[in-house]
C-alpha positions as CSV (number, residue, x, y, z in Angstrom):
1,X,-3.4,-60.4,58.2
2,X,-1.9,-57.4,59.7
3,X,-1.9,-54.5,57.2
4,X,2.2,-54.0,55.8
5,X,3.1,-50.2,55.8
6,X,4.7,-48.8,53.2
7,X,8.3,-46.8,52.7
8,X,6.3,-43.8,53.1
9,X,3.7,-44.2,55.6
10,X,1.1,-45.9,53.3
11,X,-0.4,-49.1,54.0
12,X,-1.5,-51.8,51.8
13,X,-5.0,-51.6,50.7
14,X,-7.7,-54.0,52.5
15,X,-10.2,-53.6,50.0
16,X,-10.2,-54.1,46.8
17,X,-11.7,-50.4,45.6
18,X,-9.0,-48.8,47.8
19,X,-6.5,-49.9,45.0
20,X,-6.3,-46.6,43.7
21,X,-4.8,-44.9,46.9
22,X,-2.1,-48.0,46.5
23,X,0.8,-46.2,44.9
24,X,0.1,-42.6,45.7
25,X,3.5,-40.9,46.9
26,X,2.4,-38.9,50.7
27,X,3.0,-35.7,52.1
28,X,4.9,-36.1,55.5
29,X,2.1,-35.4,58.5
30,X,1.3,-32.2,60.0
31,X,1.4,-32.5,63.9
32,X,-1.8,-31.1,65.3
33,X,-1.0,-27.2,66.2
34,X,-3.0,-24.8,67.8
35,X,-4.8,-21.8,66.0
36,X,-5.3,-18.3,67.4
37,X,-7.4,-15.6,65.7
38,X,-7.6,-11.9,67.6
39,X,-10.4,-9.5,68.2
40,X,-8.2,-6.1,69.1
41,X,-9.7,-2.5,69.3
42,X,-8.2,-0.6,66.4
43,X,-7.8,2.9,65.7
44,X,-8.9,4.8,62.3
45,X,-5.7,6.4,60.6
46,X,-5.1,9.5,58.7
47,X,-2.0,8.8,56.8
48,X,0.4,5.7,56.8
49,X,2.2,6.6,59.9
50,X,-0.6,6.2,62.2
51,X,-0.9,2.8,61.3
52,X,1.9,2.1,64.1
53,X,-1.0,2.7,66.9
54,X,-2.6,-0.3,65.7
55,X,0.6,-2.5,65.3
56,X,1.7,-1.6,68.7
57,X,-1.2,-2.6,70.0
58,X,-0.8,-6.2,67.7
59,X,2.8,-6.6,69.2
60,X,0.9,-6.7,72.6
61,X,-2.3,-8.7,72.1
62,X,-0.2,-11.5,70.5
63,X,2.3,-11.7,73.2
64,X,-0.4,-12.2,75.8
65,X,-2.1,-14.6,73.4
66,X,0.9,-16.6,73.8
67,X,1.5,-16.6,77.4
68,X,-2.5,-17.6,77.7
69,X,-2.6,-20.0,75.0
70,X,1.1,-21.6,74.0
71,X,0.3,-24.0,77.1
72,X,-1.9,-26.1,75.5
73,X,-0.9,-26.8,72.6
74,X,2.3,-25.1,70.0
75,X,0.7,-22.2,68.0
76,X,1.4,-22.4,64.6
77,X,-1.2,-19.9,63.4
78,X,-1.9,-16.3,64.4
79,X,-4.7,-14.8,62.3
80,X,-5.1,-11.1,62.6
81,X,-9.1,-9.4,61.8
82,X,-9.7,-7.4,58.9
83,X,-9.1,-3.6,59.8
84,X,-6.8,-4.2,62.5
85,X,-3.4,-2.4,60.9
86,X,-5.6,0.4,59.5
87,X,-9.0,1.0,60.2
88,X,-11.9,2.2,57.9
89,X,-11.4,5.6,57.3
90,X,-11.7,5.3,53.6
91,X,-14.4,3.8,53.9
92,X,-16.6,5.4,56.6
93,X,-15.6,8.9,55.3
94,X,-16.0,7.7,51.0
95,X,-12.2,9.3,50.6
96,X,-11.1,9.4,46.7
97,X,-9.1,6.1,45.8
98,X,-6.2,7.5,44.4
99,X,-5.9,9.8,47.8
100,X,-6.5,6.6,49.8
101,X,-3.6,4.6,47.7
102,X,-1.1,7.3,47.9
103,X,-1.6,8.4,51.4
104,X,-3.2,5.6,53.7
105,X,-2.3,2.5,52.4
106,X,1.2,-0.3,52.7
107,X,3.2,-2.0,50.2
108,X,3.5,-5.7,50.5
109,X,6.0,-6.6,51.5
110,X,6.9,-3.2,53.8
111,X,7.9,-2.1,57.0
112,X,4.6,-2.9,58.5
113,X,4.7,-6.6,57.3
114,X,8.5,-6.4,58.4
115,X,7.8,-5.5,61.9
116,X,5.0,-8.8,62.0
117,X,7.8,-10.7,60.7
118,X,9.8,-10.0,63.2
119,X,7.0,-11.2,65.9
120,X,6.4,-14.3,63.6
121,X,10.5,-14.8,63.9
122,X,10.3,-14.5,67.9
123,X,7.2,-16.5,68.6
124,X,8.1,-19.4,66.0
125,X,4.6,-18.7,63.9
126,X,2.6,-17.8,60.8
127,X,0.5,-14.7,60.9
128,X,-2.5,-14.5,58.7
129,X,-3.6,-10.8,58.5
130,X,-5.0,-8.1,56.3
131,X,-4.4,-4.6,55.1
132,X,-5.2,-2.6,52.1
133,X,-2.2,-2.1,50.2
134,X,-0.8,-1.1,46.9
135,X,0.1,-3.4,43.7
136,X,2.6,-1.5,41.5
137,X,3.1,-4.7,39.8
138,X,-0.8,-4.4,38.5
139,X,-1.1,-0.8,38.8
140,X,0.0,2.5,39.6
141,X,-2.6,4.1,41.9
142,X,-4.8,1.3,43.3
143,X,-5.2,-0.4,46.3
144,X,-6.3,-3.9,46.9
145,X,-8.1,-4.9,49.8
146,X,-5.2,-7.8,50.4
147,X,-4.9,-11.0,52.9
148,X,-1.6,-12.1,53.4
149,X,0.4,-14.5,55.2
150,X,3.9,-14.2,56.9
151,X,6.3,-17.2,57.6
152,X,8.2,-18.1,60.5
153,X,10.8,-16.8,59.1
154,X,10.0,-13.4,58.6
155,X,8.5,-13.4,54.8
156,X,5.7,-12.7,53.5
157,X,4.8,-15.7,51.5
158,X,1.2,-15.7,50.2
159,X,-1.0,-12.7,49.2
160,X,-4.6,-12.3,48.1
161,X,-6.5,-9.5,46.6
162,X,-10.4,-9.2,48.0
163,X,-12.7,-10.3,44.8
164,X,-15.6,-9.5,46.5
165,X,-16.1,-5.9,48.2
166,X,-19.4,-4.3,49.7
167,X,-20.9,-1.4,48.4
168,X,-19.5,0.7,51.0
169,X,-15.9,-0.1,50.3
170,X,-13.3,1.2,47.4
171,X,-11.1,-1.0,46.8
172,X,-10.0,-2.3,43.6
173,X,-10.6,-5.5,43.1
174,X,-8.9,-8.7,39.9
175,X,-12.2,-8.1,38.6
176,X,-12.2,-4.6,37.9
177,X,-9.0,-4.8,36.2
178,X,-9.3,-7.9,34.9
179,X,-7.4,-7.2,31.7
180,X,-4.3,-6.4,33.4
181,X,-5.0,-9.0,36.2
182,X,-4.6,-11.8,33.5
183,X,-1.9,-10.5,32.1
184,X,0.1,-10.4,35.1
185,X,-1.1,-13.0,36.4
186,X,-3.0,-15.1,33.9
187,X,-6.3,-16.3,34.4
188,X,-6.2,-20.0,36.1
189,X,-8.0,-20.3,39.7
190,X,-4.7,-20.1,41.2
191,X,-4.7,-16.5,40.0
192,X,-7.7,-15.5,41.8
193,X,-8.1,-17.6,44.9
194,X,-4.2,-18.5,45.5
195,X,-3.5,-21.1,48.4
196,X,-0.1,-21.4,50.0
197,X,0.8,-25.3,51.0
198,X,2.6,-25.6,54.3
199,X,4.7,-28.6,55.4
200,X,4.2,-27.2,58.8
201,X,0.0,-25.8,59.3
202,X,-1.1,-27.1,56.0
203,X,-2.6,-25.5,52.4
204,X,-4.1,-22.2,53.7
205,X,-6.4,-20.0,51.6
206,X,-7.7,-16.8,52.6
207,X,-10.6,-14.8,51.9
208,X,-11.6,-11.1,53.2
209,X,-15.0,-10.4,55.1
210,X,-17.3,-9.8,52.2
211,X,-16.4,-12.5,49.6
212,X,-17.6,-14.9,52.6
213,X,-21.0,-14.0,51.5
214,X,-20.4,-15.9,48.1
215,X,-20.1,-19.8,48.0
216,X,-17.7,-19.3,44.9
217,X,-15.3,-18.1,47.2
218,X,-14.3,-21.0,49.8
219,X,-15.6,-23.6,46.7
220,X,-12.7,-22.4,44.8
221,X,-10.3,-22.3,47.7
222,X,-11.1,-25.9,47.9
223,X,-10.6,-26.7,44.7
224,X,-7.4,-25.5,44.9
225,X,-6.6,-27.7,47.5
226,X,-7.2,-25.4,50.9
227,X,-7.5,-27.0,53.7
228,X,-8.0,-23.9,56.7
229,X,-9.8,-21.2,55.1
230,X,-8.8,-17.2,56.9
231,X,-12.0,-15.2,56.5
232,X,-11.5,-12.4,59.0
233,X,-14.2,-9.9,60.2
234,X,-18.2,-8.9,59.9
235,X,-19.9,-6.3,60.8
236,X,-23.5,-5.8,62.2
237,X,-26.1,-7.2,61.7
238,X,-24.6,-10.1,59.9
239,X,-22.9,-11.1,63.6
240,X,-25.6,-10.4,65.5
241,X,-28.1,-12.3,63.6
242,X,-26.2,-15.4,62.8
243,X,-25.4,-14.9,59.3
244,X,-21.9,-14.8,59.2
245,X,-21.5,-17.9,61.6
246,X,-23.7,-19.6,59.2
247,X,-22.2,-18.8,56.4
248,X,-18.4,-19.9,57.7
249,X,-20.0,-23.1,59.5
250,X,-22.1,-24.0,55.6
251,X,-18.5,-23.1,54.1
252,X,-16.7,-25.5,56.3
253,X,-19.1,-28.5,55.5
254,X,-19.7,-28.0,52.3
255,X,-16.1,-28.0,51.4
256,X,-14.1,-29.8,54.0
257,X,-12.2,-27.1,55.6
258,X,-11.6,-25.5,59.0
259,X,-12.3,-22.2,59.1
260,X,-10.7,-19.1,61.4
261,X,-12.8,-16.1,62.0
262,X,-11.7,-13.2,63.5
263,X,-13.5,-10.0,64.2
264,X,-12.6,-6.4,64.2
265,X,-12.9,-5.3,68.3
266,X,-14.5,-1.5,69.1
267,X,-12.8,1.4,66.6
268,X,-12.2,4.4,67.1
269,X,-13.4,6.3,63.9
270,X,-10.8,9.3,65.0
271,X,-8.8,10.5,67.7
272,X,-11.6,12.8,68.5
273,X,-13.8,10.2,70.0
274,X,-14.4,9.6,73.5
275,X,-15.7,6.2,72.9
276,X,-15.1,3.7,70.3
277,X,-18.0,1.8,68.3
278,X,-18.5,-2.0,67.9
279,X,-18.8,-1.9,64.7
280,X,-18.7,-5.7,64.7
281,X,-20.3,-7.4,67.8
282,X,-17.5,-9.6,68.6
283,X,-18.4,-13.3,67.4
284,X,-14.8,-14.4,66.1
285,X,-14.9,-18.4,66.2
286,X,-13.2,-21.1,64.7
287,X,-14.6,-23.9,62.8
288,X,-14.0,-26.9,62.1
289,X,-14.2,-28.8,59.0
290,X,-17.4,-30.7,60.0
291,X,-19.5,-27.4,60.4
292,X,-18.9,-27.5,63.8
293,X,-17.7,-24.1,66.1
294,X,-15.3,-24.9,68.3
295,X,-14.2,-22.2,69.7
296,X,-16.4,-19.0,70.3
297,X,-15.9,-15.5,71.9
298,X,-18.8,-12.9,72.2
299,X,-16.8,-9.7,72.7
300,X,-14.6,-8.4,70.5
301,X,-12.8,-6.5,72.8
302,X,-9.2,-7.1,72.8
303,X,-9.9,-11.3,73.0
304,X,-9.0,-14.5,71.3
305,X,-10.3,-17.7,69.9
306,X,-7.7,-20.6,69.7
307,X,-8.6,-24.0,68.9
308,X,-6.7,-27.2,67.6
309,X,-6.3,-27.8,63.8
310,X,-5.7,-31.6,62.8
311,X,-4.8,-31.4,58.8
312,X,-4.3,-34.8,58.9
313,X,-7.4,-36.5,60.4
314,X,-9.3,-33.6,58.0
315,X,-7.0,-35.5,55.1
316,X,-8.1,-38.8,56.5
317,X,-11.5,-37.9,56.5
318,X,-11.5,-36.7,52.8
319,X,-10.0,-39.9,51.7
320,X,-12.0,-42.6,53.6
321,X,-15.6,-41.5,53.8
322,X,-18.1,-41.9,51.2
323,X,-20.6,-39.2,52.5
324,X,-19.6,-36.0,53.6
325,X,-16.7,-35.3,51.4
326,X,-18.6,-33.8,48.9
327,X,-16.5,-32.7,46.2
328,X,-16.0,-36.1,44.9
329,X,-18.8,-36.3,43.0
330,X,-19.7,-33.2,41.9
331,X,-21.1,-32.5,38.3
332,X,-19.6,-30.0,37.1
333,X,-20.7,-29.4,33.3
334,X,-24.4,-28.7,35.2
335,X,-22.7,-25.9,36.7
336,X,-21.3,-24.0,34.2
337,X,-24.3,-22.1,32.4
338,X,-25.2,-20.4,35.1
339,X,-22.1,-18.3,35.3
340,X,-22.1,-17.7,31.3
341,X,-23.6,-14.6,31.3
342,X,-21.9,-11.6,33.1
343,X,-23.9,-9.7,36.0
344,X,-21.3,-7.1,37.1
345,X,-19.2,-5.1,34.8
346,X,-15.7,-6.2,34.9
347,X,-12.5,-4.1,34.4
348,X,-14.7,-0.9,35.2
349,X,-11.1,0.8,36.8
350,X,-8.8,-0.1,34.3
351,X,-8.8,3.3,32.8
352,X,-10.4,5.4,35.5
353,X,-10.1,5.3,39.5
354,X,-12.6,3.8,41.2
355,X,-16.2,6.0,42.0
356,X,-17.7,7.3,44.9
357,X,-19.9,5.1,47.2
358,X,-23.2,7.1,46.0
359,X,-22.1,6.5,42.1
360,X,-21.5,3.1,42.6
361,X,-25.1,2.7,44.4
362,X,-26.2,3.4,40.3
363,X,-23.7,0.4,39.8
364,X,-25.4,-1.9,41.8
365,X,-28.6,-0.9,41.0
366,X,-28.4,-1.7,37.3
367,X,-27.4,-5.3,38.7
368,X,-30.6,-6.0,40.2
369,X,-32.6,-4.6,37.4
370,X,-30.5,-6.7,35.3
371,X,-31.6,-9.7,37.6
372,X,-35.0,-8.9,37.0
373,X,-35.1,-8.7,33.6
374,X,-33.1,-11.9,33.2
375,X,-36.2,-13.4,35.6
376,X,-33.6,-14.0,38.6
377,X,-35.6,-11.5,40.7
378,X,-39.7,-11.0,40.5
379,X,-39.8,-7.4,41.2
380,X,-41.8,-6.5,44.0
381,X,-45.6,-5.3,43.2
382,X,-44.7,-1.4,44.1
383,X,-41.7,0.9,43.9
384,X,-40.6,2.2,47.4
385,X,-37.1,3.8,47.9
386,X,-33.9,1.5,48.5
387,X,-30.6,2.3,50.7
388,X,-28.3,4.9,50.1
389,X,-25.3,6.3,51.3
390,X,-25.3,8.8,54.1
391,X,-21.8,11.0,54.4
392,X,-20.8,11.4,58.0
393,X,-20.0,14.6,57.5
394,X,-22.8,17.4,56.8
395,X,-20.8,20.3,55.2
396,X,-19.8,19.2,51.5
397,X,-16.8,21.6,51.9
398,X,-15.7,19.6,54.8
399,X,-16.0,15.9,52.9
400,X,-12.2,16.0,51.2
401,X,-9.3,14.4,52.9
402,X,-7.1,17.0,53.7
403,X,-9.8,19.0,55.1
404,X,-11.5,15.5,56.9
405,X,-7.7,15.1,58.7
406,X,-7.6,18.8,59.6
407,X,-10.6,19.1,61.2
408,X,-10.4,15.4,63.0
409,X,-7.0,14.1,63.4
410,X,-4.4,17.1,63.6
411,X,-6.0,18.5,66.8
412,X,-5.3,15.4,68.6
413,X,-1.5,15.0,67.0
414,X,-0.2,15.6,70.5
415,X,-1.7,12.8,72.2
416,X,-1.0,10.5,68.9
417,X,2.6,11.4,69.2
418,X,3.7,9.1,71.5
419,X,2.1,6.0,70.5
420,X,3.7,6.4,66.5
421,X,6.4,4.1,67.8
422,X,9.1,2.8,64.8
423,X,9.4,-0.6,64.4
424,X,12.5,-1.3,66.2
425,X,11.1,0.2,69.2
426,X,8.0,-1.8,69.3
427,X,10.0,-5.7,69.0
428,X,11.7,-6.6,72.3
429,X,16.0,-5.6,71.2
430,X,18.6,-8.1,72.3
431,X,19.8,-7.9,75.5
432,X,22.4,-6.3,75.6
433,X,26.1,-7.8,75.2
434,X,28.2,-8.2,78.6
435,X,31.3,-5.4,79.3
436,X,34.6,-7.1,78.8
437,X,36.4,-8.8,82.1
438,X,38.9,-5.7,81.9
439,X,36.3,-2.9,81.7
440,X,34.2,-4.8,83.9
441,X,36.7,-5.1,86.7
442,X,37.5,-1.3,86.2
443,X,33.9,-0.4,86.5
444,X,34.4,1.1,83.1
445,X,30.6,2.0,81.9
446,X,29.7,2.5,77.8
447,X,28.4,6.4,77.0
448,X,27.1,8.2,74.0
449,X,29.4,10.3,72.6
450,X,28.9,14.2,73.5
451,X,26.5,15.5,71.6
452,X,24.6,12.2,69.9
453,X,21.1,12.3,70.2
454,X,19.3,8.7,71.4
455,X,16.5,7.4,69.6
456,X,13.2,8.8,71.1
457,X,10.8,6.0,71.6
């Protein structure tokens, strides 16, 4: 007998241990869409401003994305590489937090998320990207390292703070003011490792470069109920030896979940620099949720990965098979000991700003010793010196930021200049509206009043 659908798309069940998917109330489906993630070349910034360089430069790689790509298939989903609104410079040149949060860094919702709205409005799309950006809600005078999403209709409608950054990088993370995170936010997974639920692409979670390195991170994602997981950018060697593609392919298996990597393309540490650096080695790639890459580019250079995202067979899959979809029978209570006792030091910047890369090496460094005597790590049979940080810049004197953007940005403010475009001049205007019959037949022509200054693009 011919299976009998239900009001809602359901069909009876044909065996008698299906009973329990008999009743369920479905989710309307989610047409298969295509997925684009960018690799773009991406200036380092000295203050806030500069960060229009590098959305300029957004506004045009997603426009050609679309005339490339949009053929195939509709694109629901842009995703955007970490670094690509503002660089590293806070990183590669170890600037003070609170200079970096007052002086570098967005609010979120802003004018720059504004301006991607207004490309997500034009193009019919979500855009996935990242930016280091204040949270007054949390705190004065720290930035997160934050993922976000915008909707197709202009607003930002998911954020994420970074839980896990590398010892090169700043940033504040829930963690380190876990205290106040809970109290604003309280202390459920949702908290930590948000996911926003689409009708249209899906439940999308989103994770930042570094806390791919940790299975916690898309494990929890999935428990919430993610289904594409954003994890943009790696640097070298982890792209050129494999790691990171293993690690997003293991994350996409293990939990069920397509995953969209793209990669920061060559930066330009300052204006000064003739040539840029690949910091990353190109590698963005898409997977899917079988562990498999479906989409792969080598360069980073200004290109794009787009492949086809099917939430509804990946829903299919979860629900039918009996090997492969395995968080249905995991055993959790085994788990739970072996997160009991702390390793790193949590709300370490609730009362002061964040430290310096070469004081936080002493941070870390008390976490592996701490390994050690827990009998996590066998220490090795001699002592020999371990990794430090190396400051670009020789001259201590020279190392602060005012002094860092004196020296290598306000030379070049000239040739800057003209690429600091505002936001209205970067989004295609309206054409504009046609001259009335009357003016039209009396060759009548619209002028500035005498003495009114045009915008300057």
């Amino acid at each position: 007998m011919a299976e009998t659908p239900s009001p809602n798309g359901a069909a009876e069940p044909a065996h008698p241990a299906d009973a329990v998917f008999a009743h369920i109330e479905r989710p309307p489906r989610v047409p298969p869409y295509l997925a684009v993630g960018l690799s773009t070349t991406v200036r380092g910034i000295s203050r806030r401003a500069d960060c229009w360089v590098n959305l300029r430069h957004l506004a045009n790689m997603i426009r050609s994305a679309f005339y490339t790509c949009s053929i195939n298939h509709p694109i629901k989903l842009v995703a955007l590489p970490e670094g690509a609104i503002t660089g590293f410079t806070d990183e590669a040149f170890d600037v003070d937090h609170v200079v970096a949060a007052r002086e570098l860094f967005i609010d979120i919702p802003g004018e720059e998320t504004a301006f991607l709205g207004e490309l997500a409005r034009q193009f019919d799309t979500y855009i996935i990207a990242q930016c280091k950006a204040r949270w007054p809600e949390v705190m004065a005078d720290r930035f997160f390292n934050t993922a976000f999403i915008v909707s197709p209709r202009g607003e930002v409608v998911h954020k994420y703070a970074k839980n896990q950054v590398f010892p090169r990088e700043r940033s504040c993370t829930p963690h380190d003011v876990y205290d106040r995170w809970v109290e604003v936010f309280g202390d459920g997974l949702e908290a930590f490792y948000p996911v926003y639920r689409s009708p249209e692409i899906g439940n999308i979670g989103t994770i930042v470069c570094n806390d791919g390195h940790y299975p916690e991170a898309v494990r929890a994602l999935a428990m919430n109920g993610a289904e594409v997981v954003y994890r943009p950018s790696m640097s070298q060697p982890m792209t050129g030896n494999g790691t990171w593609e293993i690690q997003n392919r293991a994350h996409a298996v293990f939990n069920n979940v397509y995953v969209i990597a793209p990669n920061i393309g060559p930066y330009y540490l300052t204006p000064g620099v003739e040539h840029p650096y690949d910091v990353a080695g190109g590698m963005g790639h898409i997977v899917d949720y079988m562990g498999n890459v479906v989409c792969r580019s080598a360069s980073g250079a200004d290109t794009v990965v787009a492949a086809l995202i099917d939430v509804e067979q990946l829903r299919l899959f979860r629900e039918r098979t009996l090997r492969g979809n395995w968080l249905k029978d995991l055993r959790c209570e085994v788990f739970q000991p072996m997160y009991a006792r702390p390793i790193h030091p949590k709300n370490m910047w609730l009362e002061q700003a964040p430290l310096g890369h070469e004081a936080m090496d002493k941070v870390f460094r008390a976490n592996i010793r701490r390994l050690q005597e827990r009998g996590t790590y066998t220490p090795p049979s001699a002592y020999f010196p371990g990794a430090r940080f190396q400051h670009p810049i020789a001259n201590p004197a020279d190392r602060p930021y005012e002094r860092l953007r004196e020296q290598l940005w306000e030379p070049w403010g000239a040739e800057l200049r003209p690429h600091l475009h505002t936001a209205d001049a970067l989004v295609p205007a309206p054409p504009p509206a046609a001259p009335p019959a009357d003016e039209e037949a009396n060759g009548a022509t619209a002028s500035e009043p005498e003495g009114k200054e045009t915008p300057s693009a």
